[in-house]
N, C-alpha and C positions, 0 to 999 in steps of 0.2 A: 461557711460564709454565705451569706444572704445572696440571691443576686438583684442587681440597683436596678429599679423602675425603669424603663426607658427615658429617655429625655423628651422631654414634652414638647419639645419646639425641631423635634426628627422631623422630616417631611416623606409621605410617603405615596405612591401608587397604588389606587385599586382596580382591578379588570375581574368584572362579572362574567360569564359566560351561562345565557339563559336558553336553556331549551325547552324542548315540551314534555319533559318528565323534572328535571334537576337545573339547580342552579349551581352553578361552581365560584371559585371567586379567587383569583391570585394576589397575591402582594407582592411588590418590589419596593424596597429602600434605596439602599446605594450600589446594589448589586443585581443580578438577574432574577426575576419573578421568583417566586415558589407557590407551591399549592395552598391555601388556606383554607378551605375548608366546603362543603356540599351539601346541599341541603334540599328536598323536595318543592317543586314551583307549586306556589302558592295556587288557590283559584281563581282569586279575584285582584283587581288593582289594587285597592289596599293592604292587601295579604302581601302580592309583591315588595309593596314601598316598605310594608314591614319587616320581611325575613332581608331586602335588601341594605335596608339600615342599620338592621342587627348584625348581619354579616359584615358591615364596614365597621363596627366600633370595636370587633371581637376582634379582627384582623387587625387595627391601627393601635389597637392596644394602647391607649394614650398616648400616639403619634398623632402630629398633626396633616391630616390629610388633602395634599394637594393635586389632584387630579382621579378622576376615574373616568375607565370607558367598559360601555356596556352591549356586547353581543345581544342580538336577536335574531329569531331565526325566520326572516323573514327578509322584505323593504324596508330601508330609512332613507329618508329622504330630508333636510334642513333638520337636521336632528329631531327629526320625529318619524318614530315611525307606521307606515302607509299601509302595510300590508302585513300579516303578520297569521296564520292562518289555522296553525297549534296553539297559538297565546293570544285569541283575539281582542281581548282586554289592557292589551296594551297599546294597540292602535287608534291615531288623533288624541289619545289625552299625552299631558304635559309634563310625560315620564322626565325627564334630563333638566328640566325646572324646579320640579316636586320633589326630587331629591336633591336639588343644588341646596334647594330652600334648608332641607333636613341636616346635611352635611356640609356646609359653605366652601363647597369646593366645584371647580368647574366640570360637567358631568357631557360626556359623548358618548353619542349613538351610535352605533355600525349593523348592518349584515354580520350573522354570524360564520360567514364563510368567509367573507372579507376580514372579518378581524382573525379567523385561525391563518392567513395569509400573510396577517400582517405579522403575527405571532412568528411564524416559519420564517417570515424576511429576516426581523430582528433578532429571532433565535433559535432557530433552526436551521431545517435543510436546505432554505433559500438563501441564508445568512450570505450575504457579498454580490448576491446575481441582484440583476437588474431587470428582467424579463424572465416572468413563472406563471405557468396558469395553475391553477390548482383545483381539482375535484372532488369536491368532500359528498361521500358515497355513504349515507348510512338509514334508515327509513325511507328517505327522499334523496332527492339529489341536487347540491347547491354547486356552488364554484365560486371561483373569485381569478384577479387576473392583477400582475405584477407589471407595472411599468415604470422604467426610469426610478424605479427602488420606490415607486407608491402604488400603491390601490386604486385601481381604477375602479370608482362610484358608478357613472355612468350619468344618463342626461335625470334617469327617474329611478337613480340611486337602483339600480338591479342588473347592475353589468355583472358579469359571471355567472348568471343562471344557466349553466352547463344541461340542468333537468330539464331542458327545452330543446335541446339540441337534438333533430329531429335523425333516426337512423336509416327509417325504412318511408317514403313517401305515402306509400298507401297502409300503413300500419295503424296499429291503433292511436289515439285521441281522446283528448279529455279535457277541458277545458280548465281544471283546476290542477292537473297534471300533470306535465312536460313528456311526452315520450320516452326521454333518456331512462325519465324517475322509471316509470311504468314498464321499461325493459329492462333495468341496471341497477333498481334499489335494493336496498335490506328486503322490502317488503314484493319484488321481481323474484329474489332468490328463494322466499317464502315459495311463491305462486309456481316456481321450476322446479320446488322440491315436491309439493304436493303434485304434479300433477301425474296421473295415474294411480295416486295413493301409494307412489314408492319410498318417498320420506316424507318424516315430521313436519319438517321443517329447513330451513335454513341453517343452524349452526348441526343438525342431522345429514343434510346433504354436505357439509364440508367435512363433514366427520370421516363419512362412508368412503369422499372422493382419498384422502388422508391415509387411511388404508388401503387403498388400492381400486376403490370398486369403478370401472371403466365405467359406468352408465352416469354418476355423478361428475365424474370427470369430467364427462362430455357436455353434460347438461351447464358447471360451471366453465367450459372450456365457450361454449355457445354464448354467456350472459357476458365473458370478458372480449368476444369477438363485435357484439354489441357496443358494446365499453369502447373499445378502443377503433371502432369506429366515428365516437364522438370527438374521441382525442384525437383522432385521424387531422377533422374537421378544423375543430381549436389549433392544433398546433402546424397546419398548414396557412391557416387563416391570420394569427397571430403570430406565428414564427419566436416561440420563446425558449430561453436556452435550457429549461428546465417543467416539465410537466409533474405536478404533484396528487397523489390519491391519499386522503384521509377519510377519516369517517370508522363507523362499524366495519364497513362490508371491505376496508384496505388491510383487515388483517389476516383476511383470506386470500390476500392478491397473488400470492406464490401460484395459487389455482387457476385465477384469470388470468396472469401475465403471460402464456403464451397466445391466447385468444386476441389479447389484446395486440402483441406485437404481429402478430397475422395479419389484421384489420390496418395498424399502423402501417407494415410493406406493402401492402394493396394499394390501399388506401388514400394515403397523407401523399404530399406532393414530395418531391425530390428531398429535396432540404430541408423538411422535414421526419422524413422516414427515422434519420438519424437520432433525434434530441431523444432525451432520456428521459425516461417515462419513472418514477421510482415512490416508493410510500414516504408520505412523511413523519416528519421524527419526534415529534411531538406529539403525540395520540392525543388523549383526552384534555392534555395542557393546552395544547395553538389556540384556543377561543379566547380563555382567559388568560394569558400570557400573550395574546394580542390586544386586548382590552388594555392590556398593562401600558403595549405601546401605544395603543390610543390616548390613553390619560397622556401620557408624555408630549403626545406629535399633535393630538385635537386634530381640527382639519388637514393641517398638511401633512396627514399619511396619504391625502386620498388626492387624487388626479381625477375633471371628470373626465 
């Protein structure tokens, strides 16, 4: 037996998730997201609008498409986004229009760390809490922050830039950098592995530390004391019931969580030493699977 065409008058969800290598893209009908399909980011704006289009007609499969929202990894600001630093080519032009025009559906913009947050509220590990800060740790370092069950935007749409959260007062600086990135990212764990010329790399120094070897240990024991001296900050500051780590670098976190919880009993104020610090559940899904809730919620996931 054949199976029947979809019904053409289905309505459905798209949530893109654009980074600086890959584009992801989930779908949800009447049920929870699923994965739909990845594809390499384009170079140029129009290469964008194009593998973006393709990807929404392959996904909707002759549904009709009512809502998408679109992670970047960067600033949005009034649905456009301002900043953008891996994907420059998307900044000030008229990305959420250009495709409304293409797909006649209403198109929203978000922070890519704000829409994996929003993803983790809706379906994941944040799922029912109301206050979550979240740190997505992977080349650089982003965040986002849960209030009253939304997204805090911020006054210049960049609330949760965790990668700025300064550790050390006299440490180093970088004007296009945040400290935390430059202590605590993918590309931190790169710079802790080479130095002496003891390892490769990064996923070399998690390897070694895995097996046993104390000097890796120490060196990832030191990048999560770092670490969680940020979330020290955030969760004394913010006071939320749930701190979240995603990204690359959370799937090593077994290695930094004792670092981190050191920095946190120091650290963090009373009432906070306590809140639970934990990875999230949704790895490479929370971006686009937050874009999904964005098509749904449009502005009001976000709180400025």
């Amino acid at each position: 037996m054949s199976t029947p065409s979809p019904a053409s008058d289905e309505r459905i969800l798209l949530g893109f998730d654009v980074g600086g290598t890959n584009v992801r893209t989930a779908v949800a009908g009447r049920g929870q997201p699923r994965a739909a399909a990845t594809t390499r980011l384009p170079h140029d704006y129009e290469g964008l609008l194009t593998v973006l289009v393709g990807m929404a007609h392959e996904a909707a499969a002759g549904r009709t498409v009512a809502g998408v929202g679109i992670g970047l990894p960067g600033v949005v600001l009034g649905n456009t986004a301002t900043w953008v630093p891996n994907v420059p080519f998307v900044v000030g032009v008229p990305l959420a229009a250009d495709l409304e025009a293409r797909l006649g559906a209403p198109v929203f913009l978000s922070n890519d760390a704000q829409a994996a947050l929003l993803g983790e509220a809706r379906y994941g590990a944040a799922r029912a809490l109301r206050s979550v800060a979240l740190f997505s740790i992977g080349t650089g370092v982003g965040g986002a922050i849960l209030v009253g069950d939304r997204v805090l935007r911020g006054a210049h749409g960049a609330a949760g830039s965790f990668g700025w959260v300064n550790v050390d007062a006299w440490g180093a600086h970088d004007p296009d950098h945040g400290q935390l990135e430059l202590l605590a990212s993918g590309r931190a764990l790169d710079a802790a592995a080479r130095e002496d010329g003891a390892y490769e790399d990064a996923p070399a120094l998690v390897a070694a530390a895995r097996a046993g070897d104390a000097e890796a240990a120490h060196r990832l024991h030191e990048r999560g004391r770092l670490l969680g001296t940020a979330i020290a900050t955030v969760a004394s500051t913010f006071d939320p019931q749930l701190v979240l780590v995603s990204g690359g670098v959370s799937e090593a976190f077994e290695l930094l969580e004792a670092g981190v919880r050191e920095a946190m009993s120091s650290m963090a104020s009373p009432t906070a030493r306590g809140i639970p610090v934990r990875v999230a559940s949704l790895g490479s899904r929370a971006g686009s699977w937050g874009a999904v809730a964005l098509a749904a919620e449009g502005e009001e996931a976000f709180v400025l």
